[in-house]
DRENDO-1510 file (C-alpha; in Angstrom, 1 decimal, always signed):
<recs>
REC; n; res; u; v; w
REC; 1; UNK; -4.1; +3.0; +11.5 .
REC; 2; UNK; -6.0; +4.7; +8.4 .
REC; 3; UNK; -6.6; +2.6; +4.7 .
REC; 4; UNK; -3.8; +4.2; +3.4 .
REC; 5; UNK; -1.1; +3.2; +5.7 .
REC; 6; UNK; -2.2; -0.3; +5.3 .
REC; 7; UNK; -2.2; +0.0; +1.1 .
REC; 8; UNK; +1.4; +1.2; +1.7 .
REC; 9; UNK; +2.3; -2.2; +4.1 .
REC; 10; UNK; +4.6; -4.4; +1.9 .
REC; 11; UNK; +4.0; -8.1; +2.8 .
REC; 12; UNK; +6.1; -8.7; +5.8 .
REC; 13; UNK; +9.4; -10.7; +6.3 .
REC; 14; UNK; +8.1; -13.9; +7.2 .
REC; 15; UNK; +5.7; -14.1; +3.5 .
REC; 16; UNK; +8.6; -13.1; +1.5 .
REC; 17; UNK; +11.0; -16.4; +3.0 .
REC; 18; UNK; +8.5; -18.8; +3.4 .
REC; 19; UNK; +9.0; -20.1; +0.0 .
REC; 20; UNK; +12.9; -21.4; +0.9 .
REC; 21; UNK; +11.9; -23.6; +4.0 .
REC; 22; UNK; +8.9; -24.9; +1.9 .
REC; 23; UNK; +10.9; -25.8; -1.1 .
REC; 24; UNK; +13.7; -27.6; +1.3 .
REC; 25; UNK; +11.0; -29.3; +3.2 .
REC; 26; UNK; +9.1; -30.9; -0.1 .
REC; 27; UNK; +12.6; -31.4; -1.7 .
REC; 28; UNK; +14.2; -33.1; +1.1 .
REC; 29; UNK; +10.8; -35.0; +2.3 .
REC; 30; UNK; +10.4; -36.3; -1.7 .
REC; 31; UNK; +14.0; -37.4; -1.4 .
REC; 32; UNK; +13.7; -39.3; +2.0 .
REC; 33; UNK; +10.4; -39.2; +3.3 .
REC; 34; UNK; +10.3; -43.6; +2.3 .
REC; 35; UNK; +13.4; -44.3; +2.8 .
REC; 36; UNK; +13.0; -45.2; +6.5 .
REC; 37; UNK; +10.9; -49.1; +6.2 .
REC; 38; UNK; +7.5; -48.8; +6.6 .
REC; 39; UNK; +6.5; -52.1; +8.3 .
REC; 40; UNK; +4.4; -51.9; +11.1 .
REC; 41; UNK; +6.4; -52.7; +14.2 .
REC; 42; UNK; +9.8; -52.7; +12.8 .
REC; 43; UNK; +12.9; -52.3; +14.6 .
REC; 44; UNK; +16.6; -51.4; +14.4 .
REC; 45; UNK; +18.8; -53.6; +14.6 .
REC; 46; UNK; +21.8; -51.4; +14.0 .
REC; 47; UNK; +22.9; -53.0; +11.0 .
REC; 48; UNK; +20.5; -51.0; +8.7 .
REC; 49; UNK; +21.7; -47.5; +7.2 .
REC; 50; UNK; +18.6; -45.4; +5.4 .
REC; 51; UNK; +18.6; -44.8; +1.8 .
REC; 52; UNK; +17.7; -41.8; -0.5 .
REC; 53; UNK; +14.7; -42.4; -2.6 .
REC; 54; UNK; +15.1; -42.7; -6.8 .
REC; 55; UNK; +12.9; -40.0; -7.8 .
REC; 56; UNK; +13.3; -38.9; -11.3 .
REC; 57; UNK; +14.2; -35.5; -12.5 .
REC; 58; UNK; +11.0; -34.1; -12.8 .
REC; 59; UNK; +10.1; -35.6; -9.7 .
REC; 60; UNK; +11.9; -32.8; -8.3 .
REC; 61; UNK; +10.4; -29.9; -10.5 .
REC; 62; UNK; +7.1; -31.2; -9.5 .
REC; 63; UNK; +8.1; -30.2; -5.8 .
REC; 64; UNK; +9.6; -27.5; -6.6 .
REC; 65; UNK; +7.1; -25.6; -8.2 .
REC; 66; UNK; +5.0; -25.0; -5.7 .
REC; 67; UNK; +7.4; -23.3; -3.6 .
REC; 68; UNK; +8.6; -21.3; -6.3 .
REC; 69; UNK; +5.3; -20.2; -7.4 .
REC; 70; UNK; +4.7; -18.5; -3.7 .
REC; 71; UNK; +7.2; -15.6; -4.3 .
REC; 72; UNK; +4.4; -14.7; -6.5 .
REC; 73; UNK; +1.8; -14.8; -3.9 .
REC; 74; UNK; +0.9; -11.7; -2.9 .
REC; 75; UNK; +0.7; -10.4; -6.7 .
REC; 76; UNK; -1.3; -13.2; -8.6 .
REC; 77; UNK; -2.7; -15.4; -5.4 .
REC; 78; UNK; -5.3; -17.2; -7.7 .
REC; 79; UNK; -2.5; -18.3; -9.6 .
REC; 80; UNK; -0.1; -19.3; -7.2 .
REC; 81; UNK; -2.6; -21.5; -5.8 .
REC; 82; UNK; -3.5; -22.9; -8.9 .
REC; 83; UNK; -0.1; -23.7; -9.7 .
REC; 84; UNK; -0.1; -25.3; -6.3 .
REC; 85; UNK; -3.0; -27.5; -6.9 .
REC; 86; UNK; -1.6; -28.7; -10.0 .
REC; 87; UNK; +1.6; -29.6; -9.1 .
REC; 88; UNK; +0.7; -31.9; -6.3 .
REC; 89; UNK; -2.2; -33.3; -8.1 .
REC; 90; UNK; +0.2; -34.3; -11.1 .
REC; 91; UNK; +2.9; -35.3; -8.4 .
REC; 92; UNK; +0.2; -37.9; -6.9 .
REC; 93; UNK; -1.2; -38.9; -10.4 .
REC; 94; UNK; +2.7; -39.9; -11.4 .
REC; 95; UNK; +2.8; -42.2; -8.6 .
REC; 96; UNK; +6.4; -40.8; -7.6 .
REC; 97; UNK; +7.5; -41.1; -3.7 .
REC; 98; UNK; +5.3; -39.8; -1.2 .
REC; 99; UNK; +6.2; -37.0; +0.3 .
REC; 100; UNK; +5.3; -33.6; +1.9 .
REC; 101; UNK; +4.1; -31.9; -1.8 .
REC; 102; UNK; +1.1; -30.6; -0.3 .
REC; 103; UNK; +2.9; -27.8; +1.9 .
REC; 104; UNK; +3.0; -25.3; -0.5 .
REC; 105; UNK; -0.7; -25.5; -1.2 .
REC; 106; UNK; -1.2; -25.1; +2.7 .
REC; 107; UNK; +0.8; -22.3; +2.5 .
REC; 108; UNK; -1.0; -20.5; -0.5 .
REC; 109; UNK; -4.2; -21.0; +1.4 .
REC; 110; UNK; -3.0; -19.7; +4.4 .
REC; 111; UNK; -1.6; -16.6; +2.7 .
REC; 112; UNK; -4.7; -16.2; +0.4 .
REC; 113; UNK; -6.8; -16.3; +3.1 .
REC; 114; UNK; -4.5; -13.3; +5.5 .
REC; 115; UNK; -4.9; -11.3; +2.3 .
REC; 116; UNK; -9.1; -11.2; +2.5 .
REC; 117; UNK; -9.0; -11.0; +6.2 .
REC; 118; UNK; -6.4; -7.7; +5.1 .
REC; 119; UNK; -8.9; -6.6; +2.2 .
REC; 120; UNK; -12.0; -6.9; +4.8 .
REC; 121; UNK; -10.3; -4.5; +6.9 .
REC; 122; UNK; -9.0; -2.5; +4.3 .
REC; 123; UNK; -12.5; -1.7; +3.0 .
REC; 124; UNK; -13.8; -1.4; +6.8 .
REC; 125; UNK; -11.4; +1.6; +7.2 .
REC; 126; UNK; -12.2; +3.0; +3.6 .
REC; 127; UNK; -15.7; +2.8; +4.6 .
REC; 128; UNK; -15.1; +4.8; +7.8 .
REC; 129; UNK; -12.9; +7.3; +6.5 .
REC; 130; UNK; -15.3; +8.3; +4.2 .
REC; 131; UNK; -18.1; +8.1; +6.6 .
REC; 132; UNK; -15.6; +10.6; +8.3 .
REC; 133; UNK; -15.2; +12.7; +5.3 .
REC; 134; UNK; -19.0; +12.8; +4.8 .
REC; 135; UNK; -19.8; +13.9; +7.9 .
REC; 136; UNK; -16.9; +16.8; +7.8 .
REC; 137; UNK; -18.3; +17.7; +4.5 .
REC; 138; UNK; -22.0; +18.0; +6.1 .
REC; 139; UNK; -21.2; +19.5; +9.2 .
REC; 140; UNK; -19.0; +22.3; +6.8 .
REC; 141; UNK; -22.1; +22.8; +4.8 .
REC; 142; UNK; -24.3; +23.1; +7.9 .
REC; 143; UNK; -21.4; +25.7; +8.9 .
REC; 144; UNK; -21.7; +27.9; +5.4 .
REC; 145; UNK; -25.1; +27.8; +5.6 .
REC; 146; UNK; -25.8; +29.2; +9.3 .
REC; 147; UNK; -23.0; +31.8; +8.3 .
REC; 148; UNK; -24.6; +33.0; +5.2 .
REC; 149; UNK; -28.5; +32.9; +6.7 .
REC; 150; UNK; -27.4; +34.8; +9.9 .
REC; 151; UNK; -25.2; +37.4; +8.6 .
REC; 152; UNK; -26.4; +37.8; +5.4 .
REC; 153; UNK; -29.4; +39.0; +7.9 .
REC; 154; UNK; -28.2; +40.7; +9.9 .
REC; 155; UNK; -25.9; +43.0; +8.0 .
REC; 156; UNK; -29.2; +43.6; +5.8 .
REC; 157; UNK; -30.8; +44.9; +8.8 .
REC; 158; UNK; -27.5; +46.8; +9.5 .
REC; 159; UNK; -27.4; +48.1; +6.1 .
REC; 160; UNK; -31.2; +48.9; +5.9 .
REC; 161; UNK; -31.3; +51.0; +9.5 .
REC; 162; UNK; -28.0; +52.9; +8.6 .
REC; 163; UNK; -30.0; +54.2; +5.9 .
REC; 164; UNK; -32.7; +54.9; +8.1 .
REC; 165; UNK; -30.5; +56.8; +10.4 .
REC; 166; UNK; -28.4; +58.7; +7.6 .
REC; 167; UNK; -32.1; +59.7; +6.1 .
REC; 168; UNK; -33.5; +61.3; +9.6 .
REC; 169; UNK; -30.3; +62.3; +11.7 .
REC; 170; UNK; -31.3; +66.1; +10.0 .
REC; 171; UNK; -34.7; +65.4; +9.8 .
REC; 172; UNK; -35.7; +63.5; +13.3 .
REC; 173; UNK; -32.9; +63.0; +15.0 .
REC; 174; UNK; -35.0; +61.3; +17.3 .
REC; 175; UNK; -35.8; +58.2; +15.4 .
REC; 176; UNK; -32.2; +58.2; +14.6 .
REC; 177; UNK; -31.5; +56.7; +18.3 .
REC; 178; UNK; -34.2; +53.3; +17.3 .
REC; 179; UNK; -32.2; +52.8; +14.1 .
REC; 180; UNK; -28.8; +52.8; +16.0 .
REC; 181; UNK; -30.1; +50.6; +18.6 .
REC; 182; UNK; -31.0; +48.2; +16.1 .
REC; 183; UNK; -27.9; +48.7; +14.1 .
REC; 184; UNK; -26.3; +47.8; +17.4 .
REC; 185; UNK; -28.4; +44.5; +18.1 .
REC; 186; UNK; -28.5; +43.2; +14.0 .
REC; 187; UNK; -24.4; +43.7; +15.1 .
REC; 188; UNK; -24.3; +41.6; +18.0 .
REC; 189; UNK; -26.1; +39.0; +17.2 .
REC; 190; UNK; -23.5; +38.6; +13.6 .
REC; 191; UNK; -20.6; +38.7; +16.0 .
REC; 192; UNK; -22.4; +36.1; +18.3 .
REC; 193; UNK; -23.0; +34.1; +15.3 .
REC; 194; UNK; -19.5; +34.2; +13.9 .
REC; 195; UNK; -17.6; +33.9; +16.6 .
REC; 196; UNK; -19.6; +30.4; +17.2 .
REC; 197; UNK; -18.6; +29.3; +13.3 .
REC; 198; UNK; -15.4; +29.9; +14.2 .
REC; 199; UNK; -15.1; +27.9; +17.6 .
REC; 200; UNK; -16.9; +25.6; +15.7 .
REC; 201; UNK; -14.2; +25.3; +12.5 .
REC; 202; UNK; -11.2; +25.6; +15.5 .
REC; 203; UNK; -12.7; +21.9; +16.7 .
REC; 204; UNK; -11.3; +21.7; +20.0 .
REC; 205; UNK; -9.4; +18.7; +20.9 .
REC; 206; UNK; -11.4; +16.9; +23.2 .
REC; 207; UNK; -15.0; +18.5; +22.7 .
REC; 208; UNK; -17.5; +17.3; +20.3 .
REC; 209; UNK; -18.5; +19.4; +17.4 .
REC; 210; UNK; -21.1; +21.6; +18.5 .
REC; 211; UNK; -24.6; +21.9; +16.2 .
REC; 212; UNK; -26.1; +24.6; +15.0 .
REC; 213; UNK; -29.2; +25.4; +17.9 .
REC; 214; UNK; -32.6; +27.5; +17.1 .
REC; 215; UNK; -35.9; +27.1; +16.0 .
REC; 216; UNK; -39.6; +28.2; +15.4 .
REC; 217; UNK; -39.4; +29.4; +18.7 .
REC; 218; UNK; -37.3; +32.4; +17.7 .
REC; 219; UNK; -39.3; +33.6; +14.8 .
REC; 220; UNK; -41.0; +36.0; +16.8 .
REC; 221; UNK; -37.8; +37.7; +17.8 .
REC; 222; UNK; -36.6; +37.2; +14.3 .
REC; 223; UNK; -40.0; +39.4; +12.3 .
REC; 224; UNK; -39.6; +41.6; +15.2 .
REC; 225; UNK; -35.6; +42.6; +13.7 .
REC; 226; UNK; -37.6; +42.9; +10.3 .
REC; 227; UNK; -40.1; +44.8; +11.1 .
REC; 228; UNK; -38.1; +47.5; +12.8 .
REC; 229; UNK; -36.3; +47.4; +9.7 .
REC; 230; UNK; -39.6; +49.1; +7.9 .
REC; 231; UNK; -41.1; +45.6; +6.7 .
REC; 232; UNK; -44.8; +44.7; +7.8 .
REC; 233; UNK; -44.6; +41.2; +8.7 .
REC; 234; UNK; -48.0; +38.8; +9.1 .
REC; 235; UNK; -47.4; +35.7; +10.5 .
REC; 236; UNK; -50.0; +32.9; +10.2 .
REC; 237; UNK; -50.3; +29.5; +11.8 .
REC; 238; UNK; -52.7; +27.0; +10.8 .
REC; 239; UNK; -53.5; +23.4; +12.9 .
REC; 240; UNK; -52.1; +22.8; +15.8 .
REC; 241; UNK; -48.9; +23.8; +16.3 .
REC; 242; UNK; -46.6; +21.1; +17.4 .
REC; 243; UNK; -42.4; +20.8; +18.3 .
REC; 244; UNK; -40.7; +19.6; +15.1 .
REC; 245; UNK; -37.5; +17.7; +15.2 .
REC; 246; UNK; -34.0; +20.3; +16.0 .
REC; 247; UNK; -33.0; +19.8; +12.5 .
REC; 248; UNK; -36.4; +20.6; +10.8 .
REC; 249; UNK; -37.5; +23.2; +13.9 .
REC; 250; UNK; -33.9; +25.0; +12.6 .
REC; 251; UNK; -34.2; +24.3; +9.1 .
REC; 252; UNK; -37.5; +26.4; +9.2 .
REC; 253; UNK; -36.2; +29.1; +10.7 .
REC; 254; UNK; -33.6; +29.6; +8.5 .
REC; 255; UNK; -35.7; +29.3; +5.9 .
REC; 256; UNK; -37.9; +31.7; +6.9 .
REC; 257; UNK; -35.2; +34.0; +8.1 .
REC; 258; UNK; -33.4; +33.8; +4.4 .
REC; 259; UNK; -37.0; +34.5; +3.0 .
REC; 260; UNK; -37.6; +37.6; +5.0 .
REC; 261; UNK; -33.8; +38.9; +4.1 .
REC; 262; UNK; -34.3; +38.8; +0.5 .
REC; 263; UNK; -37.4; +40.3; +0.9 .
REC; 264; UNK; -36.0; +43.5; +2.5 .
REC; 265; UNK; -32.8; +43.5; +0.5 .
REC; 266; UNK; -34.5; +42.7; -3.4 .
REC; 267; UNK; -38.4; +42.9; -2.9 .
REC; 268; UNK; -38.8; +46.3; -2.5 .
REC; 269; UNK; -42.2; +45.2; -1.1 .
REC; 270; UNK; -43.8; +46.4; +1.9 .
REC; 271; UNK; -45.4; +43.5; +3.7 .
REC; 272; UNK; -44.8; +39.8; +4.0 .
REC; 273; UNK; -46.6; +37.2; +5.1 .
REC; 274; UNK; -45.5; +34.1; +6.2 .
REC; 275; UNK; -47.7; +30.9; +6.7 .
REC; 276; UNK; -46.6; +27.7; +8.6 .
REC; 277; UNK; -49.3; +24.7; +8.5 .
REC; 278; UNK; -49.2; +22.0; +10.8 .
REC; 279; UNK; -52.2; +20.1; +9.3 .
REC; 280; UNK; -51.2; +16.9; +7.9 .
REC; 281; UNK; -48.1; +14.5; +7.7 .
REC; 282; UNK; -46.0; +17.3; +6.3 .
REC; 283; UNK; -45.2; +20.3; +7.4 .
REC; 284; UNK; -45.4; +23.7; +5.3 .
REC; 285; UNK; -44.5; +27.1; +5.0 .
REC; 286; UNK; -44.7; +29.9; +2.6 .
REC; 287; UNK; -43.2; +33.6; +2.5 .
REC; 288; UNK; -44.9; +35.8; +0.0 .
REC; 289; UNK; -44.5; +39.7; -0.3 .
REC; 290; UNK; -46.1; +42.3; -2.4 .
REC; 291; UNK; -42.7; +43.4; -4.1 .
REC; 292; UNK; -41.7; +43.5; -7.5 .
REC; 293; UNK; -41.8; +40.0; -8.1 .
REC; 294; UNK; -39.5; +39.2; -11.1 .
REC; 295; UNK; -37.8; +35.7; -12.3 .
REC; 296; UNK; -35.5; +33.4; -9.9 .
REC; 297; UNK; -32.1; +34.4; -9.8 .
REC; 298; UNK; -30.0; +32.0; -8.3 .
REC; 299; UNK; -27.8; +32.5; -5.6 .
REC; 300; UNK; -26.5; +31.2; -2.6 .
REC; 301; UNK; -29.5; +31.7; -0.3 .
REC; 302; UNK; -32.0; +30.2; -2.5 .
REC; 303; UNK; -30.0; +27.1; -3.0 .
REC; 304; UNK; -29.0; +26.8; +1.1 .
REC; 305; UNK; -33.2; +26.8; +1.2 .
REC; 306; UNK; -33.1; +23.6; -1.4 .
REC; 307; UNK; -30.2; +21.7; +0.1 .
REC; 308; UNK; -31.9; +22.2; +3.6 .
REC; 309; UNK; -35.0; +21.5; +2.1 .
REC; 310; UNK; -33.7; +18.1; +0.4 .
REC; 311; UNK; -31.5; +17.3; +3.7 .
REC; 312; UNK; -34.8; +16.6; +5.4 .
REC; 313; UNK; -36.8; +14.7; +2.3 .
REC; 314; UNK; -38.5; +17.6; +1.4 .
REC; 315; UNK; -39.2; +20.0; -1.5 .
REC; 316; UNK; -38.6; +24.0; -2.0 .
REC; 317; UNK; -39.9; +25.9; -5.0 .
REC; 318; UNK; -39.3; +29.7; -5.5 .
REC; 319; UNK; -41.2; +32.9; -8.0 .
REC; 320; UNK; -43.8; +34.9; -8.6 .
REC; 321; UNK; -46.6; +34.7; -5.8 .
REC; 322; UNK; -50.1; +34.7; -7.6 .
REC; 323; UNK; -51.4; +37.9; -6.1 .
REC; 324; UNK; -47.9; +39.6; -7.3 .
REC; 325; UNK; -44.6; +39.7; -5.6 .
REC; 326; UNK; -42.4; +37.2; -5.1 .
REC; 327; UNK; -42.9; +33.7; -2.5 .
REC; 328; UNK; -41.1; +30.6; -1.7 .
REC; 329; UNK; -42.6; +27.4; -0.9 .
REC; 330; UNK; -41.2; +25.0; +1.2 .
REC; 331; UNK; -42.4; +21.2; +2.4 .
REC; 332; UNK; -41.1; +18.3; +4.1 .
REC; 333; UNK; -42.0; +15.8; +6.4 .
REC; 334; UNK; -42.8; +16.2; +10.1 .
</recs>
């Protein structure tokens, strides 16, 4: 049962007719509840016939306030039970006949208190369905991102090798057969990649929702794709390398990989280097080329590299590298 099934619950039979056996019951028990003697040990001796008690008029408003008041007790409970508490207590202060006056106060506290037990869980389920909608929101976003990194790759790669191919097919129709082959690998891997975003948004009954895998242990393969793309790649390490968590080993990848793509795509550079530093409680990397350089434009890659960036309590900063070209900058915690 969701939040919003219970917000729709009217209050059920039972809450909406209590207030008629409560009335008779403090009516009735003002009107006879002394009639009966109330001597310690008496006994009938079957000449005695009870007798209703003289209550006044208001006597009997007193009583019936109470019960009246709990048809508005799901509405304005603070009320009702005020009204409660104040009739008995003025019943009592009158010195009229004791009788069963304090029923409907029981019954406002009852009902007062089903109603917080109902808002407790009420709150409990709108906590969890948006915990739920959170996490579909993340796990969407972690979805969009991988889609956008990985093809937005690989179809550069495609894009830049076609070129390649159209550009020596006359010239050296030899080369032509590397730039197809890596036309045909950059492909596979975007179908691999889509077809597990779509499995992914499918959901499966009955099977979990499956992460996004990878890590730093890919980035050789990953320059590799770049460089036969025409792009000299450097890679440097400094300290020791060590395994980072999945999301941050990932996270870096991606990064990395989104760097390298715009590179090829906007740079116009010819070589890039990228640095990943182990030293310290943080762990760093940079992507510089020797391109163009040029102002930030923003875009869809550059602010996947923040949001994963932020998502792991880290920073990303992006433009123009001091020896020229263009570099991101990227930090977070190990």
């Amino acid at each position: 049962m969701n939040a919003e099934t219970i917000e729709r619950r009217r209050p059920g039979w039972f809450w909406r007719i209590i207030p008629i056996p409560v009335a008779l019951i403090q009516v009735m028990g003002v009107r006879w509840a002394d009639a009966w003697p109330p001597e310690p040990g008496w006994r009938h001796d079957g000449d005695w016939t009870p007798q209703p008690m003289d209550v006044p008029p208001y006597g009997y408003l007193l009583a019936l306030a109470g019960p009246v008041a709990l048809f508005w007790l799901h509405r304005h409970p603070r009320t009702v039970i005020g009204v409660t508490a104040a009739a008995t207590l003025v019943y009592f202060l009158l010195a009229l006949p004791p009788g069963p006056v304090f029923l409907s106060i029981v019954v406002a506290v009852a009902g007062w208190a089903r109603m917080q037990r109902r808002a407790q869980r009420l709150a409990a389920l709108h906590a969890r369905d948006a915990e739920s909608a959170r996490q579909a929101a993340a796990h969407r976003l972690r979805i969009a991102q991988e889609l956008h990194d990985v093809l937005a790759h690989h179809i550069s790669l495609i894009n830049v090798q076609s070129g390649v191919a159209l550009h020596l097919v006359d010239e050296r129709p030899e080369q032509t057969r590397t730039a197809l082959a890596a036309i045909k690998s950059a492909s596979k891997e975007a179908l691999v990649a889509l077809r597990g975003a779509l499995d992914t948004l499918r959901g499966d009954a009955g099977q979990a929702p499956r992460a996004p895998t990878g890590g730093l242990d890919q980035l050789d393969d990953l320059v590799g794709s770049v460089r036969t793309a025409g792009l000299a790649v450097t890679v440097e390490r400094h300290g020791e390398p060590r395994p980072l968590p999945a999301p941050a080993d990932l996270a870096a990848l991606r990064i990395v990989q989104e760097s390298l793509t715009n590179a090829l795509r906007h740079s116009g550079a010819d070589s890039v280097t990228v640095s990943l530093d182990y030293r310290g409680p943080r762990f760093t990397l940079s992507v510089t080329d020797d391109g163009v350089g040029g102002a930030v434009v923003p875009g869809n890659g550059l602010s996947g590299i923040t949001e994963r960036a932020a998502a792991l309590g880290g920073t990303a900063r992006f433009g123009p590298a001091p020896g020229g070209g263009f570099g991101v900058w990227v930090e977070f915690p190990i």
